[in-house]
C-alpha positions in Angstrom: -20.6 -10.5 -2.6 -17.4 -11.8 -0.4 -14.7 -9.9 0.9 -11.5 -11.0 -0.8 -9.1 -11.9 2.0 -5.6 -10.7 -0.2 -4.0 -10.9 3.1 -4.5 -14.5 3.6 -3.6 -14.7 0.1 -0.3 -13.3 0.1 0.4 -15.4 3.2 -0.1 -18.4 1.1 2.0 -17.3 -1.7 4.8 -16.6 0.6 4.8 -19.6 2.3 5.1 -21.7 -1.0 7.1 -19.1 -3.2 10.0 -17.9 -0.5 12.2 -15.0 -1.9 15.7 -15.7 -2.3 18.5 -13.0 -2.1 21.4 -11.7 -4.1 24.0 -8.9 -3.5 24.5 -6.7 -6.2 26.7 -3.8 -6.2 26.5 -4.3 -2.3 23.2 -3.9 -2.5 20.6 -7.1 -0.9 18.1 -8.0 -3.8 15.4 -10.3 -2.3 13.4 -11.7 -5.2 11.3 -14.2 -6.6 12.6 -16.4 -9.6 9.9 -18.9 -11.3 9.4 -21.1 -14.8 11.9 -21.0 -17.0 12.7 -20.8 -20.8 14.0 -18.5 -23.2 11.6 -15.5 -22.8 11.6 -13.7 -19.3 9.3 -11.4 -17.5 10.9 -8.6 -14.6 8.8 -7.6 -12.1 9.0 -4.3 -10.1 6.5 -3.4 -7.7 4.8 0.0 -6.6 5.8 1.7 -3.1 3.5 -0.8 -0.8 4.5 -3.4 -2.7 7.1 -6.4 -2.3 7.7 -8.9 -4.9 5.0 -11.3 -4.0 2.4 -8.2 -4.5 2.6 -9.6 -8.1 1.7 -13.4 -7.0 -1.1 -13.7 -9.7 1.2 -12.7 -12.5 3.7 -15.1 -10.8 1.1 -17.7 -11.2 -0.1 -17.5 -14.2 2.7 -17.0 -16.5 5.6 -19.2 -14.6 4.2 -22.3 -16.5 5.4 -20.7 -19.8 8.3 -18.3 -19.2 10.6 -16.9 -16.5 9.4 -14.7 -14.1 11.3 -12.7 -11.9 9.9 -10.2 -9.3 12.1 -8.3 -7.1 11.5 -6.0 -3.8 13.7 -3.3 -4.3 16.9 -3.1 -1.7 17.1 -0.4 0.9 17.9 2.6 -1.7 16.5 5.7 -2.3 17.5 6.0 -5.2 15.6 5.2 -8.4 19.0 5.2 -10.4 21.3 2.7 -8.8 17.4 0.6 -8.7 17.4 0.8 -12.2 21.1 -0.4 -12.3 20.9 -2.9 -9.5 18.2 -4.8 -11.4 20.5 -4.8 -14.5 23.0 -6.1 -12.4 20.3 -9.2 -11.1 19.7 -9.9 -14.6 22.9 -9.8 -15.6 23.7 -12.2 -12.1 20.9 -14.4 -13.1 21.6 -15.1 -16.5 19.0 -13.1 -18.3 19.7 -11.0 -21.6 16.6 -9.3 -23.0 13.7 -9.1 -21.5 9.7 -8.0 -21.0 9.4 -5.7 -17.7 6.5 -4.6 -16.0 6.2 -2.2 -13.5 3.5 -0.6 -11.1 3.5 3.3 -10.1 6.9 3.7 -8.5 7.9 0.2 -10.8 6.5 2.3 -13.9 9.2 5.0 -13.5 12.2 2.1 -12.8 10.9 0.7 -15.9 11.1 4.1 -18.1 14.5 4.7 -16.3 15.7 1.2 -17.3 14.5 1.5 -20.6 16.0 4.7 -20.8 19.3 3.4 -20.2 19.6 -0.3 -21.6 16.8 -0.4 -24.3 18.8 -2.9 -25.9 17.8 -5.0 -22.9 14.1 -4.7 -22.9 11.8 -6.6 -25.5 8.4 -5.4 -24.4 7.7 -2.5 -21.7 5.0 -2.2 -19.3 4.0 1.0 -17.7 1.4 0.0 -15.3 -0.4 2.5 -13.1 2.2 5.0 -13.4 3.5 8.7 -14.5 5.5 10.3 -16.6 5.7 13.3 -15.0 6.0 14.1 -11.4 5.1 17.7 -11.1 1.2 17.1 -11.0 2.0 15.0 -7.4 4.7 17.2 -6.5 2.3 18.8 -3.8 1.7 15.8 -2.5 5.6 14.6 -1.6 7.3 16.4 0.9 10.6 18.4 0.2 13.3 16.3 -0.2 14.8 18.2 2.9 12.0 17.7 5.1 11.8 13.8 3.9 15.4 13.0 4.9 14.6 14.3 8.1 11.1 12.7 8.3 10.8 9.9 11.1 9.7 7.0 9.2 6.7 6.4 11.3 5.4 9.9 9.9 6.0 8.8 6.4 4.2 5.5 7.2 1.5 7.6 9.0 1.2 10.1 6.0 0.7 7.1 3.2 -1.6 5.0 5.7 -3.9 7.9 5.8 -3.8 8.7 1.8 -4.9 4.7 1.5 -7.3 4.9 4.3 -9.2 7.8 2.5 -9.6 5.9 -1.2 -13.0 5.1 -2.0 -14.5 1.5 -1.8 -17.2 1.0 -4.7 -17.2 -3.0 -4.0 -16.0 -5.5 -1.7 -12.6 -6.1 -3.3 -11.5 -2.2 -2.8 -12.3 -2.5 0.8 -10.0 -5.8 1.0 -7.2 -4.2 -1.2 -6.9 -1.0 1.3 -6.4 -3.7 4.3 -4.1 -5.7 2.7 -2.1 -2.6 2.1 -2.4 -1.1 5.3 -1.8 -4.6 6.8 1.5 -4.7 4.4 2.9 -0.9 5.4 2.4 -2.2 9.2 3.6 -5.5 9.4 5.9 -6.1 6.3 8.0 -3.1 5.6 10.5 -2.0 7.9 10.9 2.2 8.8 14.1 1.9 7.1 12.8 -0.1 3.7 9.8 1.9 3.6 11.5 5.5 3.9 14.0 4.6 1.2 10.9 4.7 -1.5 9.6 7.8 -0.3 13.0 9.2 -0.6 13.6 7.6 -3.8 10.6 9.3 -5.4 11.1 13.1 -4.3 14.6 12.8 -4.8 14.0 12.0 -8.5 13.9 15.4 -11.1 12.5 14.1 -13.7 11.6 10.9 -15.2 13.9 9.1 -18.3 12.0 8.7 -21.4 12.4 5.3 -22.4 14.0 4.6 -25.5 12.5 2.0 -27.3 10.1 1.6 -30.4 7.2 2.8 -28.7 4.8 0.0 -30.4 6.8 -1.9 -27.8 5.3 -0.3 -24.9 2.0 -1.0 -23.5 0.1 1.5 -20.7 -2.0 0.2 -18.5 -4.0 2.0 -16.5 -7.6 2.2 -15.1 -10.3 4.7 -14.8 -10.9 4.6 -11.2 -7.2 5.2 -9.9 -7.5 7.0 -6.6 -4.2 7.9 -6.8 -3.0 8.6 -10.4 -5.5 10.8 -11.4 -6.7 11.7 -15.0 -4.5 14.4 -15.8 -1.4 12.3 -14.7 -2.3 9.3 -16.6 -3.1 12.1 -19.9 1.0 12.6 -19.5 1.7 9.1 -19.9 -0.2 8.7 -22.8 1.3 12.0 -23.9 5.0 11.6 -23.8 4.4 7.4 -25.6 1.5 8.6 -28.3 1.8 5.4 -30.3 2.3 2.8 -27.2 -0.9 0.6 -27.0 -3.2 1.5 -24.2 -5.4 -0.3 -22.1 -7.7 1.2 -19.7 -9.4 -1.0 -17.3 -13.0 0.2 -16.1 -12.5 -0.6 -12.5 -8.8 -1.4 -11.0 -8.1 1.7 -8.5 -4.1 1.4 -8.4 -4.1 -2.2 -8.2 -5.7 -4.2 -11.2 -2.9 -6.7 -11.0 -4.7 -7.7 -7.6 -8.4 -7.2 -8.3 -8.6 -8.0 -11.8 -5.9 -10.5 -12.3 -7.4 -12.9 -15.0 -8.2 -9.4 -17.1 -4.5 -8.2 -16.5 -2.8 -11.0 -17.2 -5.3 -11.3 -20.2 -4.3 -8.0 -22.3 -0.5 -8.9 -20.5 -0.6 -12.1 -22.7 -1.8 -10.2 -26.1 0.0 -7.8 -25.9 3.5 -10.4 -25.5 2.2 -12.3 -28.2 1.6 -9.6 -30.7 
């Protein structure tokens, strides 16, 4: 089987899809707005990730709704986040909405929803946690990451990806293409604001809507949110819908795009 080359990929879909930019709250939002119409979908990435890491998503439901995906401004912190993409909603025109959102986007979507549940329709948590003190061994003290050069920090998540395991071609390609994105596409700056934002953060909101309008999505073979992490999800939202794909590793949305967007679509629908 072929190598997938998601670098070339995302290279592509940033030369046709270029972000735009917005100040909110003095912070710089780039993001990505597509489609149109009266149902939207937010977008918030993982720590690696930008707003074109959710290119197939783009893709494939631009054609029959809005889709906005944003790269998070230089902040580490996961409340003014939260408010900031209120405040690009609000900015952009858009009332309620469905949100989705990957590891570190999992937690800004339970802190949004959390806050403003009257703004959220449908909620995914994707690849995510509800509670941090399983990882907490694996974050530095906040002390000693304020201080951290952010070549370290880069240096310490570069080796965590290095060491995941590759079962088939596309995991092999997905650990390049992040590596390739953490050297080339975040600045020391950007990058150490999402460290900072994660272990600076207590706890993580519970969000407050009906849970039948939440959806968990997760997959067996996560290298980095293990089993007993993923248990607390399901824990905390007992009646959200879950869907656990048999082979993702942290990035489904990436290697098994016409799956994810699948259940995504089921799930908006029901």
């Amino acid at each position: 089987m072929s190598v997938p080359d998601y670098i070339g990929e995302a290279a592509a879909f940033r030369a046709r899809v270029p972000l735009k930019t917005m100040t909110v709250d003095g912070l710089v939002w780039p993001y990505i707005d597509q489609g149109q119409g009266a149902d939207a979908l937010l977008l918030c990435p993982g720590t690696l990730g930008h707003a074109d890491v959710f290119r197939n998503v783009i893709e494939h439901f631009a054609p029959r709704m809005r889709v906005i995906a944003v790269t998070y401004p230089m902040v580490g912190d996961v409340g003014r986040i939260a408010e900031g993409a209120i405040g690009l909603l609000d900015r952009l025109g858009v009332g309620q909405v469905n949100i989705l959102g990957s590891s570190l986007g999992g937690i800004v979507v339970q802190t949004i929803a959390a806050r403003h549940p009257d703004r959220i329709a449908h909620a995914f948590i994707a690849n995510s946690l509800a509670d941090l003190s399983p990882m907490r061994t694996t974050f530095p003290p906040p002390a000693v990451a304020e201080t951290m050069p952010a070549a370290a920090a880069k240096a310490a998540v570069g080796g965590n990806v290095a060491s995941w395991p590759e079962p088939a071609p596309e995991f092999a390609a997905i650990k390049a293409y992040l590596l390739d994105e953490l050297a080339h596409h975040f600045t020391g700056r950007a990058f150490k604001a999402r460290v900072l934002a994660l272990v600076r953060l207590a706890e993580i909101p519970t969000a407050a809507i009906p849970q039948e309008r939440i959806t968990i999505l997760e997959a067996d073979d996560d290298p980095l949110i293990t089993p007993e992490v993923r248990r607390g999800v399901t824990a905390r939202y007992p009646d959200a819908f879950v869907h656990a794909f048999a082979s993702g590793g942290h990035y489904p949305y990436i290697v098994r795009p016409e799956e994810y967007c699948r259940v995504m679509e089921q799930r908006l629908a029901g």
